[in-house]
N, C-alpha and C positions, 0 to 999 in steps of 0.2 A: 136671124131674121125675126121680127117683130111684124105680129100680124094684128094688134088688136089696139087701138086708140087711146089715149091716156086717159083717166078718169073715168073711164066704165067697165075697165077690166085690170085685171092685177097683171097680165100679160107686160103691161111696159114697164113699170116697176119693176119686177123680177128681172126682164132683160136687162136695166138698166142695172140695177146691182150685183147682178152676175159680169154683168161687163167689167164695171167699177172693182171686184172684189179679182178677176182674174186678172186688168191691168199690176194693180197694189201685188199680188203675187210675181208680177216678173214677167206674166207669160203677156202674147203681142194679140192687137185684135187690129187688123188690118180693116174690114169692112162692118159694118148693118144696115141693112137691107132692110127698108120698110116696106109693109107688103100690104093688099086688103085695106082695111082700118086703121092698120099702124101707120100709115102715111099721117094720118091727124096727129100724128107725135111732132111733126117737123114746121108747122103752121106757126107765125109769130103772131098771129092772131089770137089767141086762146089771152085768158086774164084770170087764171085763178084768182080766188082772195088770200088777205095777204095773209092767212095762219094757214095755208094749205101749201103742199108741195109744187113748185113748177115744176112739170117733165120738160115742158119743149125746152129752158133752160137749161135741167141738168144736161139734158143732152150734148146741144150745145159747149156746153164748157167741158164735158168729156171730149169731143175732137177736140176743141181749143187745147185742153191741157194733155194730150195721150198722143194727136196724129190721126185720127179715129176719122175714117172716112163716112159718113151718115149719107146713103141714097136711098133715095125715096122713089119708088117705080115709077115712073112717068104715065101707065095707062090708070095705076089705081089713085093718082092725085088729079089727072083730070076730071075723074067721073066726082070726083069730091072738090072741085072746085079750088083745088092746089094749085096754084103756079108758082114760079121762079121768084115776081117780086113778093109771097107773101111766106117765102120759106125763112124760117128762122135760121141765125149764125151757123154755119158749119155745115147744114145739109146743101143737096143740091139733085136735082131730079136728075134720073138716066133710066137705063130700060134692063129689061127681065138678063141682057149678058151682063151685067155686073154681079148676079146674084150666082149666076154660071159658074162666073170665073172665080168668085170667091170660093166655090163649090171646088173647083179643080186644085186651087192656088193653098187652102187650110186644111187643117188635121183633122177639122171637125166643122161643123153647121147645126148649131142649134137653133131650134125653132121657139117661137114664144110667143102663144097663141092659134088657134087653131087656124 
């Protein structure tokens, strides 16, 4: 679960290459759950400059190239003005039972971000 926006906090960075670094070992990451402020990971709106890191990308091309299901809470992306047409490749909004069931269905739930 990713709770904190890209570019103001090391939170999605860290998520993202913990992710990156457990697929390369072998092991599966079925879901992430953006939660809070991590919803602003999933927006194809953002435009870094071009010598700086895109997150909503990497992300992106992590489900593209893994299977990586990216949901983005549905109540914490309306209050921020997220919707469907402006989500980036590979996410897609749904509600708090996705995070649920991710909950029941893996070995583990890490958080990232308060």
């Amino acid at each position: 679960m990713v709770n904190e926006g890209p570019y103001t906090h090391q939170a999605s960075d860290s998520a993202y290459l913990f992710a990156k670094a457990t697929l390369e070992k072998g092991h599966q990451i079925h879901r992430v759950f953006f939660y809070h402020d991590g919803v602003n990971n999933a927006t194809r709106l953002t435009e870094p400059p071009q010598d700086d890191r895109n997150v909503v990308t990497r992300w992106s091309k992590l489900a593209e190239d893994h299977g990586v299901d990216l949901v983005v809470c549905v109540a914490a992306a309306m209050r921020r003005g997220i919707r469907d047409e402006n989500l980036a490749p590979g996410f897609r909004i749904s509600g708090l039972g996705q995070l649920v069931e991710s909950g029941i269905q893996a070995d583990r739930l890490v958080v990232f971000g308060d």
